[in-house]
SELUMTI-849330 format. One line per field, with one value per atom (N, C-alpha, C): atom name; residue number from 1; residue in one letter; x, y, z. Coordinates in Angstrom, 2 decimals. Layout:
SELUMTI-849330
a	c(CA,...)
k	c(NUM,...)
r	c(a,...)
east	c(X,...)
north	c(Y,...)
up	c(Z,...)
This chain:
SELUMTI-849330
a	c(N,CA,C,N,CA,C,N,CA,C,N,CA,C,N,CA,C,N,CA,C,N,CA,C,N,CA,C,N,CA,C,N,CA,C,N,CA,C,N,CA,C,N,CA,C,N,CA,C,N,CA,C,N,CA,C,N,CA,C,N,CA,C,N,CA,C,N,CA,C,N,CA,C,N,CA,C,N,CA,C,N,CA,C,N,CA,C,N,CA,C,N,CA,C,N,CA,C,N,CA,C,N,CA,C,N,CA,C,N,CA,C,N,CA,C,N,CA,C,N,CA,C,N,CA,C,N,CA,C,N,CA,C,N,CA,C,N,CA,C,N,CA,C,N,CA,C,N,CA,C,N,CA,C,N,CA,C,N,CA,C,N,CA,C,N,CA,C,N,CA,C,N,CA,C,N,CA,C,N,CA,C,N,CA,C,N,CA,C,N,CA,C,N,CA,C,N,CA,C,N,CA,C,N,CA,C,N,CA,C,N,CA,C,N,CA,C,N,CA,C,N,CA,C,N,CA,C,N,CA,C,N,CA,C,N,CA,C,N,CA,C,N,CA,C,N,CA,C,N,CA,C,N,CA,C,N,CA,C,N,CA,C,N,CA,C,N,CA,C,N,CA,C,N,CA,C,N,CA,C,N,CA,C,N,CA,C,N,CA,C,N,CA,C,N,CA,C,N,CA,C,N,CA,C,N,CA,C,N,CA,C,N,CA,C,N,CA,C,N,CA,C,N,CA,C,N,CA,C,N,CA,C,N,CA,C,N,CA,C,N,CA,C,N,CA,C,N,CA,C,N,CA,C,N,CA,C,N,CA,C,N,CA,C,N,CA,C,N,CA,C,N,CA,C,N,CA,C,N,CA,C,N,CA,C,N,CA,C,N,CA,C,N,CA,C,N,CA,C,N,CA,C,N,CA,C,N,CA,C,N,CA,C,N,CA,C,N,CA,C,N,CA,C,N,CA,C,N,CA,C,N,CA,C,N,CA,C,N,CA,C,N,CA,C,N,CA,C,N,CA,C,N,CA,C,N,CA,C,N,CA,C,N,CA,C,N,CA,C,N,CA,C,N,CA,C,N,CA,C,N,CA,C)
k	c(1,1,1,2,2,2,3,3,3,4,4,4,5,5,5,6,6,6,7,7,7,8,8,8,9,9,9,10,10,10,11,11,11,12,12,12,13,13,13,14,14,14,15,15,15,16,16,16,17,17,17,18,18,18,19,19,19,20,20,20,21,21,21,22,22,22,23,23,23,24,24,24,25,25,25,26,26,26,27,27,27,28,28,28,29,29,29,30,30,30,31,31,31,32,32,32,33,33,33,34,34,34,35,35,35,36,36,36,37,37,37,38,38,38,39,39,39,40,40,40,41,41,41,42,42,42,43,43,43,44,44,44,45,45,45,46,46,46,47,47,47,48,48,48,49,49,49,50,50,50,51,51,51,52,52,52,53,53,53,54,54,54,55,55,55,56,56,56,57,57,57,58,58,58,59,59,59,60,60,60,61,61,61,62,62,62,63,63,63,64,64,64,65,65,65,66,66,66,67,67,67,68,68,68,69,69,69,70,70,70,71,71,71,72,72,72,73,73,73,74,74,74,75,75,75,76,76,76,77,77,77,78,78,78,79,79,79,80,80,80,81,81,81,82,82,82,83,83,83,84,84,84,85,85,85,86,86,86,87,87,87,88,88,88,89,89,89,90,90,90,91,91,91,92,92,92,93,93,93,94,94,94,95,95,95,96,96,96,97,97,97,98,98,98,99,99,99,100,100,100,101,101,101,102,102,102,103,103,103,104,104,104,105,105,105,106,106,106,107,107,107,108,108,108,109,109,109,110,110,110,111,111,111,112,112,112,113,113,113,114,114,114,115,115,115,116,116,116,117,117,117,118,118,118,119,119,119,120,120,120,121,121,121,122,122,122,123,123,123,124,124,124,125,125,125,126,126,126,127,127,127,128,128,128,129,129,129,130,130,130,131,131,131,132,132,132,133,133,133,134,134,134,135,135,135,136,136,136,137,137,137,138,138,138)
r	c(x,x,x,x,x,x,x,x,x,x,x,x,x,x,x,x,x,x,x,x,x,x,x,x,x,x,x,x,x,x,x,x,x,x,x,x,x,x,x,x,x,x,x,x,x,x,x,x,x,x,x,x,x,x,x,x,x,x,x,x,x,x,x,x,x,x,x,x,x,x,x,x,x,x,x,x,x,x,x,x,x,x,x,x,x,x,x,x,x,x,x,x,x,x,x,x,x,x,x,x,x,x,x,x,x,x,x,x,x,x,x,x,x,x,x,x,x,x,x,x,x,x,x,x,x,x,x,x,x,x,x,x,x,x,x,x,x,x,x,x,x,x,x,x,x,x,x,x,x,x,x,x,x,x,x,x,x,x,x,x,x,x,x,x,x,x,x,x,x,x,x,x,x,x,x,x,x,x,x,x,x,x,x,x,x,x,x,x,x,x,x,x,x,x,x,x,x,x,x,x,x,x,x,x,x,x,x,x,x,x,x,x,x,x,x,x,x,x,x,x,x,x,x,x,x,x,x,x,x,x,x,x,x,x,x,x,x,x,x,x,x,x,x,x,x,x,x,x,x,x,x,x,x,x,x,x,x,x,x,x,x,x,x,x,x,x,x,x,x,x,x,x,x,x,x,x,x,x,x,x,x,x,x,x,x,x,x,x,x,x,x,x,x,x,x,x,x,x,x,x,x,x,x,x,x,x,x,x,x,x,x,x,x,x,x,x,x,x,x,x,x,x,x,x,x,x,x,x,x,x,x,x,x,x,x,x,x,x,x,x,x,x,x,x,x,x,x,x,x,x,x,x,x,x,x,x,x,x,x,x,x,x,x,x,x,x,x,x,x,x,x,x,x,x,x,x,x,x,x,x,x,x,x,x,x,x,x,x,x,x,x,x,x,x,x,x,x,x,x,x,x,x,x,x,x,x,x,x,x,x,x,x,x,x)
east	c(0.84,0.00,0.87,0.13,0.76,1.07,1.67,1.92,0.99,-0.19,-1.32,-2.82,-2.55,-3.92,-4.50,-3.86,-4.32,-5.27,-5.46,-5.82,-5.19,-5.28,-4.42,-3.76,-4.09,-3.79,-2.74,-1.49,-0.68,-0.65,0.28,-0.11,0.87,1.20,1.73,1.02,1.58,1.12,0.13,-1.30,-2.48,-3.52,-4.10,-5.02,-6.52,-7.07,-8.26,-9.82,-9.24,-10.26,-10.56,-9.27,-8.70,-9.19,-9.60,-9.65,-10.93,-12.09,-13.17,-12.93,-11.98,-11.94,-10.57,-10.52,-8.74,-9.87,-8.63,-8.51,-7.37,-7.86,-7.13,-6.77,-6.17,-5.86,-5.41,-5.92,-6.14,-5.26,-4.42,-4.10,-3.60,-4.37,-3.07,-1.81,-1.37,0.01,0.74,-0.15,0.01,-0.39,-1.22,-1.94,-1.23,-1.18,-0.97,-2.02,-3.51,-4.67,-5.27,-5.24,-5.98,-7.17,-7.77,-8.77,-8.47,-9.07,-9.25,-10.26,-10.58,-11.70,-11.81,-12.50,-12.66,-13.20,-12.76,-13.25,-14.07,-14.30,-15.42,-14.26,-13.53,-13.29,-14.55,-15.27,-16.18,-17.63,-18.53,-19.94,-20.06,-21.04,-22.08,-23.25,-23.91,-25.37,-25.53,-26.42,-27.35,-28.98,-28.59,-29.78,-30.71,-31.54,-32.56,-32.38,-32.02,-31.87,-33.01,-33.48,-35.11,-34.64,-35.54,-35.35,-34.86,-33.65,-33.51,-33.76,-33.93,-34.33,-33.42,-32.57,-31.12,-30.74,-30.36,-29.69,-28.22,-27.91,-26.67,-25.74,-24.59,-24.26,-22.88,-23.00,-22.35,-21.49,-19.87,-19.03,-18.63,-18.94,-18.51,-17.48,-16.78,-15.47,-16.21,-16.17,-16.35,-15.53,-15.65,-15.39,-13.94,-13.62,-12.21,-11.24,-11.03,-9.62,-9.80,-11.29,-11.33,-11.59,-12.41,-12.72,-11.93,-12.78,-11.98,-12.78,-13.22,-13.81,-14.77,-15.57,-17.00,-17.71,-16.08,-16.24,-16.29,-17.78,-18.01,-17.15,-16.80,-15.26,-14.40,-13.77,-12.73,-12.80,-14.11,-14.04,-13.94,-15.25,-14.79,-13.06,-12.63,-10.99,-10.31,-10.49,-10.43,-10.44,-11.78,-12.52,-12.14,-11.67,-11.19,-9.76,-8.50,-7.27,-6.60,-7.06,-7.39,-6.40,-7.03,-6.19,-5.01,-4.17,-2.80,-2.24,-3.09,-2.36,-2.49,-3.22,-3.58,-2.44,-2.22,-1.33,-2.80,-3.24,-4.13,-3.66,-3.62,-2.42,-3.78,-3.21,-3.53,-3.33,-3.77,-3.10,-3.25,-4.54,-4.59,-5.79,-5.42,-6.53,-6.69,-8.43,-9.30,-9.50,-9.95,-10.90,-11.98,-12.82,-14.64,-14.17,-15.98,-16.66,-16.08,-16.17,-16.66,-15.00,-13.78,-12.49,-12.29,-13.08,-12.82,-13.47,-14.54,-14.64,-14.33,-13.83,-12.66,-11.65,-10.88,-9.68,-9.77,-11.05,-11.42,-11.52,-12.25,-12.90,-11.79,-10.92,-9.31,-8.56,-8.17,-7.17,-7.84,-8.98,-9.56,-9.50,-9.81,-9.97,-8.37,-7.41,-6.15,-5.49,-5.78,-5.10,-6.25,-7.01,-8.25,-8.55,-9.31,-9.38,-10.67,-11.16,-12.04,-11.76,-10.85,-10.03,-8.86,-7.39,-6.70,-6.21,-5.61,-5.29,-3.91,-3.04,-2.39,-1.62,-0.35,-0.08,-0.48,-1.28,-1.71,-3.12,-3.96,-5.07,-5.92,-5.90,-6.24,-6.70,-7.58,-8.07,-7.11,-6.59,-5.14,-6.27,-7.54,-8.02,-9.95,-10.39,-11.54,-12.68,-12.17,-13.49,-14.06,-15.61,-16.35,-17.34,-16.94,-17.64,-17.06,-17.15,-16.65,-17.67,-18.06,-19.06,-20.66,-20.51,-21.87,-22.08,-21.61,-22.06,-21.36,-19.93,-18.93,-18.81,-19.38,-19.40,-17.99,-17.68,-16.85,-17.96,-17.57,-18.48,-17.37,-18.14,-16.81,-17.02)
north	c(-1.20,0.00,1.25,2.40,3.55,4.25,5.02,6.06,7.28,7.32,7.99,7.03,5.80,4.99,4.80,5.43,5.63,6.51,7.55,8.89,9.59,10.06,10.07,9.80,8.90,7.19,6.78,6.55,6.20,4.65,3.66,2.23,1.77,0.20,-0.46,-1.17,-0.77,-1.01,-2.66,-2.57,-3.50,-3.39,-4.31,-4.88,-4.22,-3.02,-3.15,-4.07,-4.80,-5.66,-7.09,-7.21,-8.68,-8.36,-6.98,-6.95,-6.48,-6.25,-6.03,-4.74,-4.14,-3.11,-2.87,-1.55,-1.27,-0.72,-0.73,0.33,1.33,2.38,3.51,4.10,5.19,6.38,7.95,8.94,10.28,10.88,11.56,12.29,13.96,14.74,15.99,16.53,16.65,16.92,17.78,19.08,19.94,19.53,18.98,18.63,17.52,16.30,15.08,14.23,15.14,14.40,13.19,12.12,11.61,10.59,10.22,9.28,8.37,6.81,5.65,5.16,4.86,4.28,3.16,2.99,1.88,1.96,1.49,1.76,1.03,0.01,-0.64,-0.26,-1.16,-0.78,-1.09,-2.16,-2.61,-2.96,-2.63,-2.56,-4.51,-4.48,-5.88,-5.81,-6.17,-5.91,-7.21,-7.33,-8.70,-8.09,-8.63,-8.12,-9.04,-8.63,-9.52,-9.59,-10.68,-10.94,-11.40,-11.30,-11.99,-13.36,-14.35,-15.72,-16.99,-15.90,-16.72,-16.48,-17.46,-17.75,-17.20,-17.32,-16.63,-15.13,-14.55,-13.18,-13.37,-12.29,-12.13,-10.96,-11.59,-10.72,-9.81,-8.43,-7.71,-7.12,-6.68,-5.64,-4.65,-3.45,-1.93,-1.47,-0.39,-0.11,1.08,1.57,2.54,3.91,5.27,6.19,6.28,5.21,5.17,6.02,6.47,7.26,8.59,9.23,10.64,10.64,9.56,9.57,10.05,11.09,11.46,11.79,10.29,9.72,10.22,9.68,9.83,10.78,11.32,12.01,13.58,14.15,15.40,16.32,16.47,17.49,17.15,15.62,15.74,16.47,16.34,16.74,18.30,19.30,20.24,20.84,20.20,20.63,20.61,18.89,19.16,20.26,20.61,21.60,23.08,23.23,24.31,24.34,23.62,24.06,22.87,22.41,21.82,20.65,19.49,18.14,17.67,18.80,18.54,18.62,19.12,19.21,18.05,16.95,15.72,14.75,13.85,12.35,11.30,10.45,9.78,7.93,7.38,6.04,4.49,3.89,2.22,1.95,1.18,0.38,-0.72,-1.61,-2.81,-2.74,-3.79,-4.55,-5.99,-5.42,-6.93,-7.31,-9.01,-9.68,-9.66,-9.22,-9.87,-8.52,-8.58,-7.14,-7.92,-8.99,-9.48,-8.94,-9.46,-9.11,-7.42,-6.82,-5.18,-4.71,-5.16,-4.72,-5.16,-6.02,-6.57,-5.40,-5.34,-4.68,-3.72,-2.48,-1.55,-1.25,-2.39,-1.93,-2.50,-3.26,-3.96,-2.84,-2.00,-1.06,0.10,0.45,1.44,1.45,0.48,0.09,-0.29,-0.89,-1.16,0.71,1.37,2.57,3.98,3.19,3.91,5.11,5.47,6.46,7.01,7.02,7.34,8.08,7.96,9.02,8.95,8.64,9.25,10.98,11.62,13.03,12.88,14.21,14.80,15.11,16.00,15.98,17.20,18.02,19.49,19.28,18.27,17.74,17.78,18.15,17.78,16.20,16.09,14.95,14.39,12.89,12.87,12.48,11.59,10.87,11.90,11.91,12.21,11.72,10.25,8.77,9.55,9.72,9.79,8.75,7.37,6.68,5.02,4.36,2.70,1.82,1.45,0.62,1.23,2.38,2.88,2.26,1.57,1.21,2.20,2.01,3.02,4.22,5.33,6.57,7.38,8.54,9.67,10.08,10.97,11.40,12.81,14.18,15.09,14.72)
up	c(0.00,0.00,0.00,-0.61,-0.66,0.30,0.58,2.14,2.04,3.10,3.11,2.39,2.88,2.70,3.53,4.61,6.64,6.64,5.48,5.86,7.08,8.01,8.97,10.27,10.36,11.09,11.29,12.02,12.30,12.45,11.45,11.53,10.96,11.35,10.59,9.21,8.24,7.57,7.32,6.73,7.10,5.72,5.71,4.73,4.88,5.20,5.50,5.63,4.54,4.24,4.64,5.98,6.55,7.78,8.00,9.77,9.94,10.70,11.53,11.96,12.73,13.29,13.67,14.81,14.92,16.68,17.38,18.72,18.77,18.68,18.29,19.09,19.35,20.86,19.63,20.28,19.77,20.88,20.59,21.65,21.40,22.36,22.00,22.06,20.97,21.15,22.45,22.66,23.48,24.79,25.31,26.25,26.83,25.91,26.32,26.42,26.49,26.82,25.99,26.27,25.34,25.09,23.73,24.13,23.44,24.38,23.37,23.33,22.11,21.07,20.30,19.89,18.60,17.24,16.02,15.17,14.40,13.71,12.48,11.39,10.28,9.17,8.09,8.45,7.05,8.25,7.44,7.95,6.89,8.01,6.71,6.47,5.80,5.66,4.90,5.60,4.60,3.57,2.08,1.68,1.42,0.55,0.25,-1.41,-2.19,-3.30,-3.75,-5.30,-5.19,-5.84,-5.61,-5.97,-4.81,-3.94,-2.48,-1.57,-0.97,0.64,1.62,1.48,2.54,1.39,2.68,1.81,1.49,0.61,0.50,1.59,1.90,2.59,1.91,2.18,1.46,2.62,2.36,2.96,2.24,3.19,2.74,3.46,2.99,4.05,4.24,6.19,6.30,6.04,6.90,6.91,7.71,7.91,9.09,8.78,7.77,7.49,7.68,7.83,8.14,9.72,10.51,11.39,12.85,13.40,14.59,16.08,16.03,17.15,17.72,18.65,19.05,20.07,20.39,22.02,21.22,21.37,21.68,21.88,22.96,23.84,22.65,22.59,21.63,20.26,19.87,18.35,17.99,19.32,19.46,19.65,20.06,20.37,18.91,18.11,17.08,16.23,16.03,14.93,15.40,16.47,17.30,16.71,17.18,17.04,15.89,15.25,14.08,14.29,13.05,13.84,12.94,12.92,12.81,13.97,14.91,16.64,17.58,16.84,17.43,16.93,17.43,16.85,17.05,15.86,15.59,15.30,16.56,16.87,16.10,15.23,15.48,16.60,17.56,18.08,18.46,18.10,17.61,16.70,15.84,14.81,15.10,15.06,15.33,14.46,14.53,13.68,13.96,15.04,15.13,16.03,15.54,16.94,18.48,18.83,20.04,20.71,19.41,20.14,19.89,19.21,19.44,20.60,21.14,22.25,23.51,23.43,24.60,24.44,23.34,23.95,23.96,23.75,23.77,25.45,26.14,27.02,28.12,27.91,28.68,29.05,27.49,27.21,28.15,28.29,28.80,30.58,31.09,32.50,32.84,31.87,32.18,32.49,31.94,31.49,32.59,33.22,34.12,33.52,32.30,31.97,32.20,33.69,34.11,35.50,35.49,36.84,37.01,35.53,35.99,35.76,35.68,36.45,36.13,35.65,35.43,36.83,36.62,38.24,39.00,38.13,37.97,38.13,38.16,38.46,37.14,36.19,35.12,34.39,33.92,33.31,32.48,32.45,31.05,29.77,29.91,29.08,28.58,27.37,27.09,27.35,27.64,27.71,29.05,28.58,30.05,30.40,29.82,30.13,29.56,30.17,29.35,29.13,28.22,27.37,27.85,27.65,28.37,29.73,30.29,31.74,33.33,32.79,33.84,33.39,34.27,33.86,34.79,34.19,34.54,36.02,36.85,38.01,38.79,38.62,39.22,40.67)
């Protein structure tokens, strides 16, 4: 693959079309702050073909190469001081949803990004919440 098939993604170079998803980390350059996430490279959809009984199932590649994650706060900061000021990390690729959200939600609770703090008391991470169940709380 060419250099810039990441869009702007930092990776070892990868097959899009071999993997399910990636777990990523965003961080600011200036800050240090950062978030981790998960992504989807290819959606599936099953359609309805006429003549059969079972559908066909189709893969699309998503939006992954522009994508800059789900967190609100983060994106404002983004669209604010623009995201050449961010570093945008791979840092693993899955095969199945079931192992992207394992290490989504491992990497997240391993790395407590639900209260750890800076030494200035500052937030280091964006996640205000892990799998919708564990929330942020001031």
């Amino acid at each position: 693959m060419e250099e810039g098939d990441f869009g702007h993604w930092l990776s070892e170079e990868f097959d899009p079309l071999e993997w399910f998803g990636f777990i990523y980390r965003i961080t600011n350059k200036k800050t240090k702050r950062s978030y981790i996430g998960r992504k989807q490279l290819i959606s599936m959809r099953r359609k309805k073909v006429k003549g059969r009984v079972n559908r066909k199932i189709t893969r699309k590649e998503s939006d992954w190469k522009g994508y800059t994650g789900s967190c609100d706060e983060l994106n404002e900061e983004i669209n604010t001081i623009g995201k050449d000021k961010f570093k945008f990390e791979i840092l693993k690729l899955c095969k199945t949803k079931g192992e992207l959200g394992y290490w989504e939600t491992k990497l997240q609770f391993d790395e407590d990004v639900l209260h750890s703090r800076f030494p200035d008391g500052t937030r280091k991470y964006y996640n205000s919440n892990i799998m919708n169940r564990w929330f942020y709380k001031e």
